[in-house]
N, CA and C of each residue as an Amber inpcrd file, in Angstrom:
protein
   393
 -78.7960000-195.1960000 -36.9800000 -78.1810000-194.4840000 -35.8910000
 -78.9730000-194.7400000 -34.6120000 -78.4740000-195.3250000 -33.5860000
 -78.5180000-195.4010000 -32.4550000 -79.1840000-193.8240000 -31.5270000
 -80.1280000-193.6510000 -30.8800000 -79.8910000-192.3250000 -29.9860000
 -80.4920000-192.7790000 -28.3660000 -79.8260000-192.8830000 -27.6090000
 -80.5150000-192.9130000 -26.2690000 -81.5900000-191.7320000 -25.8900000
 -82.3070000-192.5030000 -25.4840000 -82.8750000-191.2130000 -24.4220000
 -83.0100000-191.1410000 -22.9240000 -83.8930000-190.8650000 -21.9520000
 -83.6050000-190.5280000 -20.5730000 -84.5600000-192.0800000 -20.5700000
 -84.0850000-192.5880000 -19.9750000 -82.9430000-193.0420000 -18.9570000
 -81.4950000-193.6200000 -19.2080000 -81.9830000-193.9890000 -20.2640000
 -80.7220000-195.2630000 -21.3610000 -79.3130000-194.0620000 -21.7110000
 -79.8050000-192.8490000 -20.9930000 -78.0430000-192.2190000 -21.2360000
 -77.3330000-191.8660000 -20.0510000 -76.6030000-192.1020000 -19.5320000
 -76.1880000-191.3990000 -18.2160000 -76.1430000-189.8700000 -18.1450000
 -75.5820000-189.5790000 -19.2970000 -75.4540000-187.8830000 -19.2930000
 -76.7390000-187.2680000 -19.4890000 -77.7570000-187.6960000 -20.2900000
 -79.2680000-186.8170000 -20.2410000 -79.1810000-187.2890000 -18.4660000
 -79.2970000-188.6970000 -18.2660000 -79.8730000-188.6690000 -16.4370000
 -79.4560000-188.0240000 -15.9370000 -77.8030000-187.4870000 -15.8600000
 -77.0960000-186.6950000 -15.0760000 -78.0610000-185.3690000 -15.0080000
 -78.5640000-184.5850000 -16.3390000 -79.0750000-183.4470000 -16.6290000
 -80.3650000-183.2800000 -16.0330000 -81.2820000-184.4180000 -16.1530000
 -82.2270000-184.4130000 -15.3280000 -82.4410000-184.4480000 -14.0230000
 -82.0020000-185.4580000 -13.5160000 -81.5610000-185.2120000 -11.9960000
 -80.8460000-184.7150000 -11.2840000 -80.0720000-183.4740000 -12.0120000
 -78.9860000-182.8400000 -11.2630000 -78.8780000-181.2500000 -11.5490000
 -79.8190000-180.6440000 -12.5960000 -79.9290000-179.6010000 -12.8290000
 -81.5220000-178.7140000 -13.0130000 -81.7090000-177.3350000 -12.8880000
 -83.1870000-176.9570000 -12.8860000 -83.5960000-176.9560000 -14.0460000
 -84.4840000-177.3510000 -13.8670000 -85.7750000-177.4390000 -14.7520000
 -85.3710000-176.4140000 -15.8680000 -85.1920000-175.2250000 -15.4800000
 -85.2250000-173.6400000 -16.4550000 -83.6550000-173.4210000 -16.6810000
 -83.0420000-174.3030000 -16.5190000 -81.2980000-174.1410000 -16.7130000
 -81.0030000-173.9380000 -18.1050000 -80.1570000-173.0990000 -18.1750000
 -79.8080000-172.6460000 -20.0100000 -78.5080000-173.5770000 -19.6650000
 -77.9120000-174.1760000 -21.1460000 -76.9570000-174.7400000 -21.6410000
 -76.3220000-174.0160000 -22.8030000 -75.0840000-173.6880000 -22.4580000
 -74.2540000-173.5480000 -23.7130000 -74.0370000-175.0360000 -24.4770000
 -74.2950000-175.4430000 -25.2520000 -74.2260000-176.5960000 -25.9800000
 -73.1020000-176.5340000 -26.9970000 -72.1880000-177.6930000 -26.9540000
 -71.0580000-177.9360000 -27.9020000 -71.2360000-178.4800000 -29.0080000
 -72.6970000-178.7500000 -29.0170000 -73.0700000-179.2960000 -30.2870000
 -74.5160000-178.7890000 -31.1610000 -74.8250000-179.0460000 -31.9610000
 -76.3110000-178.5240000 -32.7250000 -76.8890000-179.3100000 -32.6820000
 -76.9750000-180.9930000 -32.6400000 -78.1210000-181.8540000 -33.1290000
 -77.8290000-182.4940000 -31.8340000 -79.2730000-182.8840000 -31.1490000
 -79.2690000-184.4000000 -30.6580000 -78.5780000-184.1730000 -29.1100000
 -77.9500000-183.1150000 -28.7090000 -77.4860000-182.5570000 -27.9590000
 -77.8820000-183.3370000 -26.7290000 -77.1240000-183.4730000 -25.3640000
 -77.7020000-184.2910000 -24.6560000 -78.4560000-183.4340000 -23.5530000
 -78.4520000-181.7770000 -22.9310000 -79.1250000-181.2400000 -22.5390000
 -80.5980000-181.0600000 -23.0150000 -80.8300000-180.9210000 -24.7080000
 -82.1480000-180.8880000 -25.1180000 -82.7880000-181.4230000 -25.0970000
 -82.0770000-183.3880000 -25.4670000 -82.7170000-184.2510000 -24.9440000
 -83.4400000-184.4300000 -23.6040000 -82.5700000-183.6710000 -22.7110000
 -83.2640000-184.0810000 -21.3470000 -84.3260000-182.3160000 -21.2320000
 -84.5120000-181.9250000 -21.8060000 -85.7400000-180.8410000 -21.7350000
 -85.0160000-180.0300000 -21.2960000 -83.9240000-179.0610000 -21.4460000
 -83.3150000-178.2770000 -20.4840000 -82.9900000-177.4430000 -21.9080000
 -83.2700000-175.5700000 -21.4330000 -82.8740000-174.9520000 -22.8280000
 -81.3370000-174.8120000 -23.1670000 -81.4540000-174.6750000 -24.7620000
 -79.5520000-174.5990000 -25.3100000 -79.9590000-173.5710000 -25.8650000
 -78.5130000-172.9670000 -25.5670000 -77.9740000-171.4960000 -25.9640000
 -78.5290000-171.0440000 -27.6730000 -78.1410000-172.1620000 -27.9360000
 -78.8140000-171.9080000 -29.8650000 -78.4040000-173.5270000 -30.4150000
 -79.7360000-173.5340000 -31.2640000 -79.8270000-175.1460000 -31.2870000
 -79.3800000-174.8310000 -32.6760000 -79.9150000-175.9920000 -33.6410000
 -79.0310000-175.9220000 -35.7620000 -79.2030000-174.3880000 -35.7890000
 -78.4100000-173.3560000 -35.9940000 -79.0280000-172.3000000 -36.5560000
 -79.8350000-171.6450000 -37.4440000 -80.2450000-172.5310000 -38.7590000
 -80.9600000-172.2790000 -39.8290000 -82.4990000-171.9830000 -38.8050000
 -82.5900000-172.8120000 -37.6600000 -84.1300000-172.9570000 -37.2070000
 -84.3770000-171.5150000 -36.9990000 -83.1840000-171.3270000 -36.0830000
 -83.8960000-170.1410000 -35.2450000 -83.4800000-168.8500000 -36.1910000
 -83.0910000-168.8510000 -37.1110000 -82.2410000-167.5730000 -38.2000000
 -83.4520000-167.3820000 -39.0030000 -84.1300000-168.5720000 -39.5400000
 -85.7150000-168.6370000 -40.2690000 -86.5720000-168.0850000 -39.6680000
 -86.8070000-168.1470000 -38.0180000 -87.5620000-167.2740000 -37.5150000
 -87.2520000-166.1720000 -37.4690000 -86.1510000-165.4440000 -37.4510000
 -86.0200000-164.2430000 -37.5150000 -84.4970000-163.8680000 -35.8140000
 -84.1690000-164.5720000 -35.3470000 -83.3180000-164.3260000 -34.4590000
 -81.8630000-163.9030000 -35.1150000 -81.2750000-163.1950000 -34.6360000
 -79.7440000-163.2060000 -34.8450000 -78.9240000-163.8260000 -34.7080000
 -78.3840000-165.3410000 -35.6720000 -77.9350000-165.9770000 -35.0240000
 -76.3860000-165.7210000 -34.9240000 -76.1820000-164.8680000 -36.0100000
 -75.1890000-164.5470000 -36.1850000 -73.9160000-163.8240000 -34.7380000
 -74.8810000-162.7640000 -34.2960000 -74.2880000-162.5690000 -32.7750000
 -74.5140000-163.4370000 -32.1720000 -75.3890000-164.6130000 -31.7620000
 -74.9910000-165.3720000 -31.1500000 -73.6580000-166.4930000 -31.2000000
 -73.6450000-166.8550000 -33.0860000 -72.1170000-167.5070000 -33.1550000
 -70.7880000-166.7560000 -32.5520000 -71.1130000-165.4890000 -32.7860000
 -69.7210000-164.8850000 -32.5930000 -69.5710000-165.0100000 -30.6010000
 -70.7520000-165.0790000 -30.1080000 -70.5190000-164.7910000 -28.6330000
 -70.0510000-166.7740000 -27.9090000 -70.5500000-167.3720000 -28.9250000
 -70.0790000-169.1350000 -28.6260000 -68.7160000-169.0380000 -29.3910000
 -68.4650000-168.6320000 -29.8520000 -67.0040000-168.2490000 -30.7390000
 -66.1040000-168.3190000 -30.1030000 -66.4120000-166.6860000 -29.1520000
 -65.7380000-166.2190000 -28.2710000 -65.5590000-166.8600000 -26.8170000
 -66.5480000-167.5300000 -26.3030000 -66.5840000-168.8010000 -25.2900000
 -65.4010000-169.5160000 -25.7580000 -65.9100000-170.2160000 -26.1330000
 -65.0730000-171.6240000 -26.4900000 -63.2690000-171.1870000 -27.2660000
 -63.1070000-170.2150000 -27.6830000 -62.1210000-169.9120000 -27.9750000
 -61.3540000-168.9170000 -26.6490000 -61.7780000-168.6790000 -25.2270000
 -60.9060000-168.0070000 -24.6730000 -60.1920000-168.2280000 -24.4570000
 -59.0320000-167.3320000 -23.4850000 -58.0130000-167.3840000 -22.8160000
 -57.9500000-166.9810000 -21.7960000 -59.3200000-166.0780000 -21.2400000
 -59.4500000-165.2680000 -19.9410000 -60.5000000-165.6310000 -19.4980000
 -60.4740000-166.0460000 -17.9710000 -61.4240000-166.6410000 -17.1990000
 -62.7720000-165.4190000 -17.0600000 -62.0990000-164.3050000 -16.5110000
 -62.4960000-163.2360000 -16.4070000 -63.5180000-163.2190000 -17.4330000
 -63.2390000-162.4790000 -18.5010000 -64.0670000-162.5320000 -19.4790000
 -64.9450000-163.4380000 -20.0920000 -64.6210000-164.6090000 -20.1790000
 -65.5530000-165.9100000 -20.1510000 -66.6950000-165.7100000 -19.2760000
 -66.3740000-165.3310000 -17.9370000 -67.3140000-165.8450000 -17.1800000
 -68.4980000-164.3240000 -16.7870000 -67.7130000-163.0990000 -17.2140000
 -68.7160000-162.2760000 -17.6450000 -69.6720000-162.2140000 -18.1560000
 -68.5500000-162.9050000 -19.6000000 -70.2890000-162.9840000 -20.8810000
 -70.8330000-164.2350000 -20.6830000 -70.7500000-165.2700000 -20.2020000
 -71.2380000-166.3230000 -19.6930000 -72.5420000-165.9130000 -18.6630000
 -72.3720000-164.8760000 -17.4380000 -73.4880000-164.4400000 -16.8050000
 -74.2620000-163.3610000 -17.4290000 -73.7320000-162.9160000 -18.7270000
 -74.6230000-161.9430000 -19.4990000 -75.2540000-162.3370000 -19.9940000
 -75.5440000-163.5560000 -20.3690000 -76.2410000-164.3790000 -21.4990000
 -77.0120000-165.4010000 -20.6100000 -76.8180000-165.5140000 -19.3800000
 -77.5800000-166.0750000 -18.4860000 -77.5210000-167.7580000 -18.5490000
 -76.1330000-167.9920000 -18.7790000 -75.8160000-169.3180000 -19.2360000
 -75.6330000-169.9450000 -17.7850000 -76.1630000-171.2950000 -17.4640000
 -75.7960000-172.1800000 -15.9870000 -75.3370000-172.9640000 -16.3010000
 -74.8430000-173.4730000 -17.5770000 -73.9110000-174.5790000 -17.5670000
 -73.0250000-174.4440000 -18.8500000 -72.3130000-174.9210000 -19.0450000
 -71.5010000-175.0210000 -20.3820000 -71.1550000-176.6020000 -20.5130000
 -70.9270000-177.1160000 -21.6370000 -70.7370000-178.3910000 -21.9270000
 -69.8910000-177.8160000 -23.5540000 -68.4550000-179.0030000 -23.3590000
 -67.4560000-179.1020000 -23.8620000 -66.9890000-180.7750000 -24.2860000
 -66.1600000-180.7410000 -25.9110000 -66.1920000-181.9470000 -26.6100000
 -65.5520000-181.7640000 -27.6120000 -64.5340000-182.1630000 -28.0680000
 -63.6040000-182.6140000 -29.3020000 -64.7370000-182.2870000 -30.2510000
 -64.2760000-180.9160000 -31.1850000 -65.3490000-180.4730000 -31.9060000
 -64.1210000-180.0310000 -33.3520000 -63.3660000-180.4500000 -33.5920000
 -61.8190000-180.5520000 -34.2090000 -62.7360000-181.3470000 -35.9430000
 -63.7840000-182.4420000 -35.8360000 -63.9020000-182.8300000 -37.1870000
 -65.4170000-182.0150000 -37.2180000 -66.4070000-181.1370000 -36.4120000
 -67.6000000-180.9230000 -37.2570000 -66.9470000-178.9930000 -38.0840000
 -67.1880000-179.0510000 -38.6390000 -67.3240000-177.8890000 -39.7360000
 -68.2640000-176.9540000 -39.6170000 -69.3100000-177.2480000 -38.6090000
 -70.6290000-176.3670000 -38.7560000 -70.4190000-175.6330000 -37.3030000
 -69.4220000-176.1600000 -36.0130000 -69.2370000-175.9450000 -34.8940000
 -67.6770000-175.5810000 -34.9070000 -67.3240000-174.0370000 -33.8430000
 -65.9190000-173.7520000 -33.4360000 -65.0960000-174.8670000 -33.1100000
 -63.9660000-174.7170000 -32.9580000 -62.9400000-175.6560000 -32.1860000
 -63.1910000-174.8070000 -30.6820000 -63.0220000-176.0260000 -29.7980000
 -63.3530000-175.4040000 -28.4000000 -61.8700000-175.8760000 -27.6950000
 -61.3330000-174.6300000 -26.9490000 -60.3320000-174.6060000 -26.3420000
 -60.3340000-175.4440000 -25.3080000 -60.5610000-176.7240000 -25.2490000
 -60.4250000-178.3030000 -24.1190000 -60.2610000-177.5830000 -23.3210000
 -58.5080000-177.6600000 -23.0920000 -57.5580000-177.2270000 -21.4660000
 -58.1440000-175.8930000 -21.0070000 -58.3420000-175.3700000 -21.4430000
 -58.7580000-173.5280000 -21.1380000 -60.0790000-174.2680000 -19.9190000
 -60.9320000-174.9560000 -19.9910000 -61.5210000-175.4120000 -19.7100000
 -61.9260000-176.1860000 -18.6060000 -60.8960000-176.8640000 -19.1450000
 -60.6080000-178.6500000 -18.0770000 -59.4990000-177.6780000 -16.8250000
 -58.6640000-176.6740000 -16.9860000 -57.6600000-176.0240000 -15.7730000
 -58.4680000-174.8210000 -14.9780000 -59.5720000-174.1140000 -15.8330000
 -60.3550000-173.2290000 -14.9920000 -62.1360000-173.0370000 -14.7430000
 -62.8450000-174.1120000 -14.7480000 -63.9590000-174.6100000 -14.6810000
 -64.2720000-175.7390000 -14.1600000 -65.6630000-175.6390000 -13.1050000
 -65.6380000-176.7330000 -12.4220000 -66.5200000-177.7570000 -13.2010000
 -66.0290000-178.9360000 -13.2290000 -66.3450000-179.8310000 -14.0760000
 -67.8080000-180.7480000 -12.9770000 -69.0380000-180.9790000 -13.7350000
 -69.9810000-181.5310000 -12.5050000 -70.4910000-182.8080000 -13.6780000
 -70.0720000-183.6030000 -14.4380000 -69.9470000-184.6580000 -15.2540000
 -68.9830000-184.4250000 -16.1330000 -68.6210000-185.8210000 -16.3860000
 -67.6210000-186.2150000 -17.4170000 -67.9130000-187.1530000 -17.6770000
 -67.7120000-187.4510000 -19.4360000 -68.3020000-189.2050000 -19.9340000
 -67.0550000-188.6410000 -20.7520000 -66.6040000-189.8190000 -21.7570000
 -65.4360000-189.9400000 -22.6830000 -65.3550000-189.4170000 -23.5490000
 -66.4890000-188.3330000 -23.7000000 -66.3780000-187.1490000 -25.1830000
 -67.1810000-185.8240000 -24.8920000 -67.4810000-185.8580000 -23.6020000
 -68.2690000-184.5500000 -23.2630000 -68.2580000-184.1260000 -21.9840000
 -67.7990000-183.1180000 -21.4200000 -67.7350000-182.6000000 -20.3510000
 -68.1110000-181.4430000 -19.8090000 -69.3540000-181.8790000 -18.9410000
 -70.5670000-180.5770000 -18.4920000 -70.0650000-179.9220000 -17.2240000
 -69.5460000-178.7770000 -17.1600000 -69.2410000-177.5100000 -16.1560000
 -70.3500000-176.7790000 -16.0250000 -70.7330000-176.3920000 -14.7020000
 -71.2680000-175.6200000 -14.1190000 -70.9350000-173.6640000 -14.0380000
 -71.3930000-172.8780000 -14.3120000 -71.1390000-171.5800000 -14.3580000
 -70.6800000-171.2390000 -12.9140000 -72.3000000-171.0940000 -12.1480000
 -72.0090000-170.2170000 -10.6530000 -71.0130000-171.0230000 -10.2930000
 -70.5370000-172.1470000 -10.1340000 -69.7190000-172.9120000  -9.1890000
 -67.8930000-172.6100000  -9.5270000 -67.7680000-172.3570000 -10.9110000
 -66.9310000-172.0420000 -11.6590000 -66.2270000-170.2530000 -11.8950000
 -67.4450000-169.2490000 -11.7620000 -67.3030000-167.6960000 -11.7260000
 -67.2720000-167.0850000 -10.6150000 -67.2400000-167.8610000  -9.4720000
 -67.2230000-167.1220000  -7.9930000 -66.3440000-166.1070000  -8.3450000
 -66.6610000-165.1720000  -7.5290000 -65.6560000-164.2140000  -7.6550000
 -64.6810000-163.7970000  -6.0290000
């Protein structure tokens, strides 16, 4: 298996040079993720890690659950600033088993999109929850 790292990916570069240092990521994925790669924290990485230490990961699935499965901007972008999330990143998640199905269009029609590559697409929170 192939894995880029910073520089050899556009999307870690994008992350590095375009976001803070201390930026949380909702991540669409568990492994290999391209925010972690570039040093930037994710919302909850494999869960076994952090469930072994003792975290809840369990409320946390249900609150990425509830992300990625909305229908209301509103509410998305509530618990999105409750959880202190600055970015979200979204991806055809239809064949992993260990990750929700994420509502694409819900997405791609009410979030501002600040990269796109051909299987992953990183939105910005504040730019996206104005009120």
């Amino acid at each position: 298996m192939e894995l880029k790292d910073y520089p050899n990916d556009p999307t870690i570069t994008f992350i590095v040079e375009n976001t803070p240092k201390d930026a949380v990521f909702l991540n669409s994925s568990y492994l290999y993720h391209p925010a972690s790669l570039a040093g930037r924290k994710i919302y909850m990485g494999w869960p076994y890690f952090a469930w072994s230490a003792g975290y809840d990961t369990y409320t946390r699935k249900e609150k990425i659950e509830e992300i990625f499965n909305s229908q209301n901007k509103l509410s998305t972008c509530n618990l999105l600033k409750s959880e202190n999330i600055n970015y979200l990143t979204t991806q055809d998640t239809s064949n992993d088993k260990d990750f929700p199905d994420i509502n694409l269009a819900f997405f791609e029609n009410n979030f501002v999109s600040v990269h796109k590559t051909n299987n992953l697409n990183i939105y910005n929170v504040d730019l996206s929850c104005i009120k």
